[in-house]
Every structure is written in structure tokens, then in C-alpha cells.
N, C-alpha and C positions, 0 to 999 in steps of 0.2 A: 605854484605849479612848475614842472621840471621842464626844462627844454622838449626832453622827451616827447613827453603827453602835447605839450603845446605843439612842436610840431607835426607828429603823428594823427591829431586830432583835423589836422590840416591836408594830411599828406593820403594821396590815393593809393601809393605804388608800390604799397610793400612795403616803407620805412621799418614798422614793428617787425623786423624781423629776429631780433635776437635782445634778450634781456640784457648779456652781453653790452651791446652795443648801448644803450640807455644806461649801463651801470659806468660804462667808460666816459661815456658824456657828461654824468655827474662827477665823476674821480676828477676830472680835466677841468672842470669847473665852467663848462660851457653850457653857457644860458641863454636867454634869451637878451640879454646885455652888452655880451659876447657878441650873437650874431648883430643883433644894433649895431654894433663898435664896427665889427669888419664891412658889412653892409655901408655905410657911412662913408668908407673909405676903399672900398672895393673897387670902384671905378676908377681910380687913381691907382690902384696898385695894377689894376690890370690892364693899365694902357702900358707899362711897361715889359709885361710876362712873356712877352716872345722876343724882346731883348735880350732879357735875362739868358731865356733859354738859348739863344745864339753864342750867348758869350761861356756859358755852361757847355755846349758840344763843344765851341771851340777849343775850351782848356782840355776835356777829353779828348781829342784829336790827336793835341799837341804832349799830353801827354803820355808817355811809353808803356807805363800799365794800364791805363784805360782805354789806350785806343787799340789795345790787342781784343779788345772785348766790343770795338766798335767797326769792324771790318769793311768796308763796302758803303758807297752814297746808300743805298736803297734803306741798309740795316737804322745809319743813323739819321735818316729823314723821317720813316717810322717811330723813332724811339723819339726823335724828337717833339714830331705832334703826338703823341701820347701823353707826352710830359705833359706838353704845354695845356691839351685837355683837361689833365687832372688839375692842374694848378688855378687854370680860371674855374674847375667846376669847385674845387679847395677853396674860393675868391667868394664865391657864392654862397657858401655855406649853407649848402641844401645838403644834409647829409641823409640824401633818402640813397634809395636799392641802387641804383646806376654810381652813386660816388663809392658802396663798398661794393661792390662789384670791379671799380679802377684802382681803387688802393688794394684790393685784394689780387688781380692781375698782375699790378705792378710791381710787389714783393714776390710773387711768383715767378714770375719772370723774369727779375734779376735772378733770382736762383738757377734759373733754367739756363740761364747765360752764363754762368758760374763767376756774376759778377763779386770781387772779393767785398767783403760785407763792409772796410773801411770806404773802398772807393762808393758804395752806396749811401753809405752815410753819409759821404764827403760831400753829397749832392747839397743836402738841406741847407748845412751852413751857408753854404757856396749862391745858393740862389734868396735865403735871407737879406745874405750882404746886399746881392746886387737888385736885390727888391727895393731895400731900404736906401740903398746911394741912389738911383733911377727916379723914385715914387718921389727921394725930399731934393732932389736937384733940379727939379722945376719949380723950386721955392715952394712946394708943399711942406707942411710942417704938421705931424702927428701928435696929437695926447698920449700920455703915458698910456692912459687904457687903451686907443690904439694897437701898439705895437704890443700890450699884455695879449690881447686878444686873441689877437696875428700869431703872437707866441705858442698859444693855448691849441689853436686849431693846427698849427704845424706840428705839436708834439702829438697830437691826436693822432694826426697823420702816422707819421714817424714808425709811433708806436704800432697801428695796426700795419703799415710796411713791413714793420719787423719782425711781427708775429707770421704773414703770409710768406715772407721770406723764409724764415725758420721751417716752417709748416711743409713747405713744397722740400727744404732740404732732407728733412725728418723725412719724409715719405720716399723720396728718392734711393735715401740709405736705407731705410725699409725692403725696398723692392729691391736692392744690389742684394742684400743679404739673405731673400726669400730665394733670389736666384740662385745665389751661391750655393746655398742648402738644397736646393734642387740638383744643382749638376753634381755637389759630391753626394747627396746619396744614388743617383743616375750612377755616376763615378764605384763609388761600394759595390753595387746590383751588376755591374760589368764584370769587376773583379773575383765576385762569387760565383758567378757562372761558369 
């Protein structure tokens, strides 16, 4: 039996919502094995997750192209705890309605910030590392299938990131170019008159 069904057989809240999302979770290889692995070791990575995420604004901050996209305490106190939301609800591996509902806001939302797609990307490695140095510096030490696991649900991530990301871009360009085509035949219909 497929992660899918096992968890959905479980889940009240709308999990089955897209065939999609079951076919991704099979491609990715995440099973019930998977969620064992990170479950196991979820409590350990997540007593480090709002370090991470501190030392993650901080490098945005200080850095010149990302902090033009991080303007103001308010903006990256927000963006902060969002993160860090996703990442412990990431930790739990409940991939019911509320986690694609956060990974789908959150790809969107970088796009909406016109964050550049490397600096988003730059995020995942950047918070692996400091998962991985954090979670085994207190003398924790991982199984290979561990950090396979951990692998597995962060490219999940990633990948429907990138797709929400894409998606809000695509329609953005969409709606520039329906405008455009409004104001020049608006434009034309002046002319002829």
C-alpha cells in the first residue's frame, strides 16, 4: 500500500485532493519508511529550526541582493515565522491540505516579491547545512536512511516550491499581456475615431 492511501485512509482534511500530489509522492519515493525515518528524528532536527532560520535572515540581511527584497523589521519578521512554520510542519510530515496550501503560498509569494529564483533556491541548501551542522553538534549522529529521507521530503518541497513559484510568475505575465492587448486595441479605437 502507497503512502498515499495509507495516509489518506487516516487523514480527515482533505489530504486526496489531487492525483497529482499521490503520483509526486510515489516519483519521490516517499513511503511510509520515509515518514518512520524522519518521524524518528524529527524532534531533533526541530529543536534546531529557528536557529537555522535566524542564521538564514541573517545572511539575507547582510546580504545586498537579498536584503533589497527584505526591506523593513515588520516584512522579515513575517517571512520569518512563515518559514519557520513550514519547515517544522516539513519536520512532521503530514502532508495533508494545510502543508500544500504553505508550500503553495510560499512559491507564490516569492514570486510576488520578485524574489530572483537563485536567491530562493539558495534558501534550501543554506538551511540543509545548518540543519545538518545544528541536529549532529550536539553529538546526534544520523543513519544514512535518515538524512535519505530528509533528502526526499526536501526535494518534494523544492519541487512543488518551484512549480507555485513558476505558476504565480506565468499568470502574472499572463495578466501584463491581456492588459497590454487591452490598452493597444483601447489605443487603435482612439485612433480611429
Amino acid at each position: 500500500m502507497s503512502i498515499i492511501r495509507n495516509i489518506s485512509a487516516q487523514s480527515d482534511d482533505g489530504f486526496l485532493q489531487s492525483k497529482l500530489h499521490h503520483e509526486r509522492l510515489d516519483v519521490f519515493e516517499i513511503d511510509q519508511t520515509t515518514i518512520d525515518d524522519i518521524i524518528s528524528v524529527g524532534n531533533i532536527l526541530s529543536t534546531c529550526i529557528e536557529e537555522c532560520i535566524d542564521e538564514l535572515y541573517a545572511f539575507f540581511e547582510t546580504n545586498p541582493l537579498a536584503s533589497m527584497h527584505f526591506e523593513g523589521v515588520a516584512i522579515i519578521e513575517h517571512a520569518k515565522i512563515a518559514h519557520e512554520k513550514h519547515w517544522r510542519r516539513l519536520l512532521q510530515v503530514k502532508f495533508d491540505h494545510e502543508y500544500f496550501m504553505s508550500v503553495e503560498a510560499s512559491g507564490r509569494n516569492h514570486a510576488k516579491l520578485k524574489i530572483p529564483l537563485h536567491l530562493f533556491m539558495a534558501a534550501y541548501p543554506r538551511m540543509l547545512n545548518s540543519i545538518g551542522f545544528h541536529a549532529s553538534s550536539n553529538g546526534n549522529t544520523f543513519a544514512n536512511r535518515h538524512l535519505q529521507a530528509f533528502n526526499k521530503i526536501v526535494a518534494f518541497d523544492m519541487e512543488l516550491s518551484l512549480e507555485a513559484y513558476f505558476n504565480q510568475k506565468f499568470e502574472t505575465l499572463e495578466a501584463n499581456i491581456s492588459d497590454l492587448t487591452k490598452l493597444h486595441h483601447h489605443m487603435k479605437s482612439e485612433q480611429s475615431d
